[in-house]
C-alpha positions in Angstrom: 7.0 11.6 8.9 3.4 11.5 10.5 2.2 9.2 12.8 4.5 8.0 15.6 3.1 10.5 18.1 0.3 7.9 18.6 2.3 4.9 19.5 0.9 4.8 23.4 -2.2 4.6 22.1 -1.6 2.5 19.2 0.1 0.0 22.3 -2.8 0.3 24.5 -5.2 -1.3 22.0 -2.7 -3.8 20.4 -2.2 -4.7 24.3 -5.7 -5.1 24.6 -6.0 -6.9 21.7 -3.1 -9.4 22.5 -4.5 -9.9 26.0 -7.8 -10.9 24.6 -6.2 -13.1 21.9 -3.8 -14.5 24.8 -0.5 -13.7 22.2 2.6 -14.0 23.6 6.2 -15.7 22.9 8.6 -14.2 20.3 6.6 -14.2 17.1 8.8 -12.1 15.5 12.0 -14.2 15.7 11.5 -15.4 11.9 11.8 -12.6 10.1 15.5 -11.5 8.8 16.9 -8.9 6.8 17.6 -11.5 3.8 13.8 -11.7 2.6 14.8 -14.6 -0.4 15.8 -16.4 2.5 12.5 -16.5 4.8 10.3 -16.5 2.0 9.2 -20.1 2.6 9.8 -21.1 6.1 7.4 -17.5 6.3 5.1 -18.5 4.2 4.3 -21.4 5.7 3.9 -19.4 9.2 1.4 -17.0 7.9 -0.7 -19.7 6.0 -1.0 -21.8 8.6 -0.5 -20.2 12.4 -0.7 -22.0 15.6 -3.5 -24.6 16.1 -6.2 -22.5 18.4 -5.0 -18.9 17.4 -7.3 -16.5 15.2 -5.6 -15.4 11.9 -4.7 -11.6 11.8 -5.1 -9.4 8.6 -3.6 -6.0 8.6 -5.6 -3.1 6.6 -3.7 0.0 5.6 -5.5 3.1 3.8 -4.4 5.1 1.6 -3.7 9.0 2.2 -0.6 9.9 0.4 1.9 11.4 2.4 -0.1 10.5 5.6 0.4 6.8 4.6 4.2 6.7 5.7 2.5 6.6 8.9 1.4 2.9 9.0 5.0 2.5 9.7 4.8 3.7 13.1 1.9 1.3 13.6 4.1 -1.3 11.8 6.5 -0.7 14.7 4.2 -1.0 17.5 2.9 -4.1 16.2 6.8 -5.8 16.4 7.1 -4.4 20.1 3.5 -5.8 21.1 4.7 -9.1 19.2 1.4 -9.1 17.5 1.7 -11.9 14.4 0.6 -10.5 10.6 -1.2 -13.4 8.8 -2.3 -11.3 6.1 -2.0 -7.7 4.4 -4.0 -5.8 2.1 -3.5 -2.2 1.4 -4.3 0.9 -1.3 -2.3 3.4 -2.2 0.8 4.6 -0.2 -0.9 1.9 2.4 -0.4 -0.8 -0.4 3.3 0.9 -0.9 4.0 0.4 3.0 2.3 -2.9 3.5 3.8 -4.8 0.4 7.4 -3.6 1.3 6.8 -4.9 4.9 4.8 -8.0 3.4 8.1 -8.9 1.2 10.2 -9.3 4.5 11.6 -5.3 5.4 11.7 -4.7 8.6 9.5 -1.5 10.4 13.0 0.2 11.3 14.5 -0.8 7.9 11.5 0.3 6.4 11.1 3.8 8.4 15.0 4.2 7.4 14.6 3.6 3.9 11.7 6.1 4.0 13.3 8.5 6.3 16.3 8.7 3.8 14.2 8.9 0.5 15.2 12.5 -1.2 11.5 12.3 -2.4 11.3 15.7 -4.4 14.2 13.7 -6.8 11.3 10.7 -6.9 8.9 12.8 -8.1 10.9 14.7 -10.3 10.1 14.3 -14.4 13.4 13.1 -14.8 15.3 10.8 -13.1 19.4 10.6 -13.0 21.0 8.6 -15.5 22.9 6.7 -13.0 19.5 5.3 -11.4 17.9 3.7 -14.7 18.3 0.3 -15.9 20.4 -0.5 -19.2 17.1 -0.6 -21.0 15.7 2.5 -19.6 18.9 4.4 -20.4 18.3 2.5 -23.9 14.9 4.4 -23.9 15.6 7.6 -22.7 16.0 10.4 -25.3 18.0 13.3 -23.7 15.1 15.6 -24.4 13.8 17.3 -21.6 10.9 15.9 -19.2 9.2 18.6 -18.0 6.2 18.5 -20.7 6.0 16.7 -23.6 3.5 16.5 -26.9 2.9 14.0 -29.0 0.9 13.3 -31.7 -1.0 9.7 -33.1 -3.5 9.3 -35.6 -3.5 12.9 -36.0 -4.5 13.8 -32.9 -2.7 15.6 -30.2 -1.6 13.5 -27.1 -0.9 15.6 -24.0 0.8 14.6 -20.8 -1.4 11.9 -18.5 0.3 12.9 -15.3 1.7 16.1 -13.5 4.4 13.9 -12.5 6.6 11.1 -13.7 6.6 8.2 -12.4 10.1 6.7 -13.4 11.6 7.9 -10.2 8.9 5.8 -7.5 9.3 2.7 -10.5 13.0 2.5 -9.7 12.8 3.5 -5.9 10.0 0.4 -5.7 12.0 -2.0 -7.9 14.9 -1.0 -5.8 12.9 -2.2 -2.5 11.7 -5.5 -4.4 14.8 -6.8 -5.7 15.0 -9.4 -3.0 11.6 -11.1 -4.0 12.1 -10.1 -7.6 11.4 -14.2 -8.2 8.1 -14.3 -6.0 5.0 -14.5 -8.7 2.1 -15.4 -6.5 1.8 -12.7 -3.4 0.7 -15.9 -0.7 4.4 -16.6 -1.1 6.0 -13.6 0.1 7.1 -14.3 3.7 3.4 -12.7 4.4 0.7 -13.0 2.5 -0.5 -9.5 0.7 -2.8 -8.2 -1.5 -3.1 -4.5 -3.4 -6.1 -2.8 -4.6 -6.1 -0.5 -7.8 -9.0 0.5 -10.1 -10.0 -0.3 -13.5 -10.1 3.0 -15.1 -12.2 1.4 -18.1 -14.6 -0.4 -16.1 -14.7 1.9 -12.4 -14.3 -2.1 -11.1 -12.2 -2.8 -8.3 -9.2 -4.9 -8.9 -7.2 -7.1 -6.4 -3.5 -7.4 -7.2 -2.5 -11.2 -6.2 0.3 -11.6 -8.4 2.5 -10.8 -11.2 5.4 -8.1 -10.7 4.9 -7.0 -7.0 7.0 -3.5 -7.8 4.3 -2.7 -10.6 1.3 -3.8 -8.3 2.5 -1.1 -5.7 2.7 1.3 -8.3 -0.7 0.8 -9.8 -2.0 0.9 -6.3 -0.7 4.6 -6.1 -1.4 5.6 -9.6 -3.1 8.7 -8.3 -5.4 10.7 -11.3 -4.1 13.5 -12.4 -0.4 13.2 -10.6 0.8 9.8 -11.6 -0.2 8.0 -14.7 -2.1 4.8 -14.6 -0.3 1.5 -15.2 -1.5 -1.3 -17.7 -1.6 -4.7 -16.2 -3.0 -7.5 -18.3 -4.6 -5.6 -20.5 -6.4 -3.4 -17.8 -5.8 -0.1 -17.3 -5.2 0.5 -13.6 -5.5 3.4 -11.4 -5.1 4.3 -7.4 -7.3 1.9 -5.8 -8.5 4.4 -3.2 -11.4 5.8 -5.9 -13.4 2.4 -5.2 -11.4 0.5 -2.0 -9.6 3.0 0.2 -9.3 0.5 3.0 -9.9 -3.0 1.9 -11.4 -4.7 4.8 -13.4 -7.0 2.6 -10.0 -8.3 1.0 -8.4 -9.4 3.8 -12.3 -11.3 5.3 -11.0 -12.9 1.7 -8.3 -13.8 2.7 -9.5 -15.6 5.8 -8.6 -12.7 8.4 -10.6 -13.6 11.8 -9.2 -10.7 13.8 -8.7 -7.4 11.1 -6.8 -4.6 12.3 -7.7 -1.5 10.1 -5.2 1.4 10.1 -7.5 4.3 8.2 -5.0 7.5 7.9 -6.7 8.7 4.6 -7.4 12.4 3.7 -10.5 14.5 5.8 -12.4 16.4 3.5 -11.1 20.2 3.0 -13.0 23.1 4.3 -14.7 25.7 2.1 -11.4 27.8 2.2 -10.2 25.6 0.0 -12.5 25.3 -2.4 -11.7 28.9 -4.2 -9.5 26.6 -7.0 -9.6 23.9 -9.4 -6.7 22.3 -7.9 -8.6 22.7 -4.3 -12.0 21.5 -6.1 -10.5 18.7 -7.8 -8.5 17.5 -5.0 -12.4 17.6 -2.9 -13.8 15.2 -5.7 -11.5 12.6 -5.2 -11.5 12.8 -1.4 -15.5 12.3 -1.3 -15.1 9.3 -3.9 -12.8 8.2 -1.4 -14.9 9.4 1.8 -17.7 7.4 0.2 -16.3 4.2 -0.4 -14.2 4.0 3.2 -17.6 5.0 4.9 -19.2 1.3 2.8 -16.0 -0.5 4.2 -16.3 0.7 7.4 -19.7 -0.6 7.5 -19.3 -4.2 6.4 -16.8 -4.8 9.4 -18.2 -8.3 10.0 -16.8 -11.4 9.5 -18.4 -13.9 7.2 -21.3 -16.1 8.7 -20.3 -18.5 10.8 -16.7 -17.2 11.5 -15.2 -15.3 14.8 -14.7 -11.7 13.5 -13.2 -9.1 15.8 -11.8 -5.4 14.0 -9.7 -2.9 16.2 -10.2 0.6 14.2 -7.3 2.7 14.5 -6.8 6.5 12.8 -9.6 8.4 11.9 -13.0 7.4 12.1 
């Protein structure tokens, strides 16, 4: 795990924040450990907070592995009794910030995570035991490691270094409490994900629908996981065109954004000797690019109070 080292600093500015905000009193009290059960009575908190007090959006980037830190900042957040109107994330940041959005806990959620065996997650095949009746229905005991196919005569290769079966069932496994929730403003906070249209290059805003398969298209990194199909549309990691989605939690009516930005710095020349290392720098300056654009358009809309507290990198 990455990030917890920072807390202090992370508590400074969420003091800060909370002094100039004048939050106080035990906001945290209505969230349990039975999600299904807080769903509305949370709702209702988030859409419509205390007469007088500025609505709070939440921002987490993506970065991979460095993503699993927004926990740490999800856990600094409960001490400092800062209130979460709204969440929007990319990535392992929409992976993080929908799991917290569906009622988990930040120690619940930093357990689950601590606990994951993630090389089994990210294996090309998953145990038996952990399918579904349908996906044990579907599964061919052939082996996963690399597989050829043919249609319409042409060959049909692999779309992913990695299969994706094992995050599906981890995520679905995480979900099951809000398995009935359709429309993410009902989830005990309100949430959004951000994917790509790998058709179009568009950016798409997940706001309903299966919220396990909107955290996986959110992470459906290119070359490692394969993208999802959603409607129609072919989806793929959202950090190519919306690494950290200020602009989608403005949306949402956030007055006061708190951005958490832990993606990926550019590599040095070092390297840059391999196609792994050279294809890895594309998608981090894709990404680079697009967080540099969101970082600029920190404003609220015209005629609305707008204050952002940056934390992360720059």
């Amino acid at each position: 795990m990455i990030g917890w080292v920072t807390a202090p600093v992370i508590g400074l500015a969420l003091s800060l924040l909370s002094a100039l905000l004048g939050l106080a009193g035990p906001v945290w009290a209505q969230r349990v450990l039975a999600p299904s059960a807080a769903v509305a009575a949370a709702s209702e908190t988030s859409a419509n907070p205390a007469p007088g007090r500025l609505r709070i959006g939440l921002v987490l980037s993506g970065g991979g592995a460095r993503g699993l830190a927004h926990v740490g900042v999800l856990k600094v957040l409960e001490e400092m009794q800062v209130p979460i109107d709204v969440i929007t994330g990319t990535s392992m940041g929409a992976i993080v910030g929908g799991l917290y959005a569906s009622g988990m806990h930040a120690a619940d959620l930093e357990r689950e995570l601590r606990a994951v065996q993630w090389s089994e997650v990210f294996a090309n095949r998953v145990e038996r035991q952990q399918l579904s009746q349908r996906r044990k229905e579907e599964d061919f005991e052939t082996s996963g490691l690399f597989g050829l196919g043919l249609r319409h005569g042409e060959l049909l290769v692999p779309s992913s270094a990695v299969s994706s079966r094992g995050l599906e069932s981890l995520l679905r496994r995480y979900t099951l409490p809000v398995r009935g929730v359709d429309r993410f403003d009902q989830l005990p906070i309100p949430f959004r994900a951000v994917a790509t249209d790998m058709e179009t290059g568009a950016g798409v805003v997940l706001d309903h629908g299966d919220l396990a398969l909107a955290l996986r298209s959110s992470m459906s990194v290119p070359g490692v996981f394969a993208p999802t199909e959603v409607e129609g549309r072919v989806l793929g990691d959202g950090g190519m065109v919306n690494n950290v989605p200020i602009d989608v939690a403005r949306a949402l009516g956030a007055d006061v954004v708190i951005v958490v930005n832990i993606g990926t710095p550019l590599a040095g020349r070092a390297a840059l000797g391999s196609v792994v290392g050279l294809t890895g720098q594309m998608i981090n300056l894709l990404t680079e690019q697009n967080v540099q654009r969101s970082l600029a358009l920190t404003h609220a809309p015209q005629g609305r109070t707008g204050i952002t507290l940056m934390l992360g990198r720059p």
